[in-house]
Steps between C-alpha positions, in 0.01 A plus 500: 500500500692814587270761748773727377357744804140573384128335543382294296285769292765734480763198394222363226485906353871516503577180341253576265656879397834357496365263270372766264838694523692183421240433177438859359931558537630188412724537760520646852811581808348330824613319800594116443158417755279707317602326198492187581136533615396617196681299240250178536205738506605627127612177371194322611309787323692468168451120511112577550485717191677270297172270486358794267134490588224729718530311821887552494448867386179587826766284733791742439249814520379407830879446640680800339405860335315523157859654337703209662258226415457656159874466406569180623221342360584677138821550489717309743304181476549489140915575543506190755297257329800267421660535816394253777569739795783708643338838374671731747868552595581627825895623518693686819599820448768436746402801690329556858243767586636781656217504805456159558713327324286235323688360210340663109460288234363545172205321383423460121328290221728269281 
């Protein structure tokens, strides 16, 4: 688990907006770390709403926001259903951050 330089309440709300950025754009420019921590999140979510019932639908309500949960429950889950796993695709932009440079990737959905 990456600390990536927060608490652990301020980590859980960030993973959890980068999350919804990732979900409502279908794809989003972030460093390789933060991606990486929140690839299994999504996938693991996806794979939950693929079971297509109310348990699956209250689970991913509780862990994400009601838009993100929403689409991946309705829409994504039902784009994925044949697929086993490998939802997201994470590819280097071959670029550094200026200020710090942490290596950028781009993080998207298959």
């Amino acid at each position: 688990m990456r600390k990536l330089h927060k608490k652990k309440g301020p980590r859980r709300s960030f993973k959890k907006i980068l999350a919804h950025n990732l979900i409502m754009k279908g794809k989003i420019e972030t460093t390789e770390a933060r991606a990486k921590e929140i690839k299994p999140l999504i996938e693991k979510a996806i794979t939950l709403a693929k079971k297509n019932n109310l348990a699956s639908l209250r689970l991913l309500l509780s862990r994400l926001s009601k838009d993100s949960a929403n689409k991946i429950f309705y829409e994504l889950a039902q784009k994925y259903k044949d697929r086993k796993s490998g939802y997201l695709r994470i590819m280097k932009i071959g670029g550094q951050r200026k200020r710090d440079a942490a290596s950028m990737v781009l993080i998207e959905f298959v």
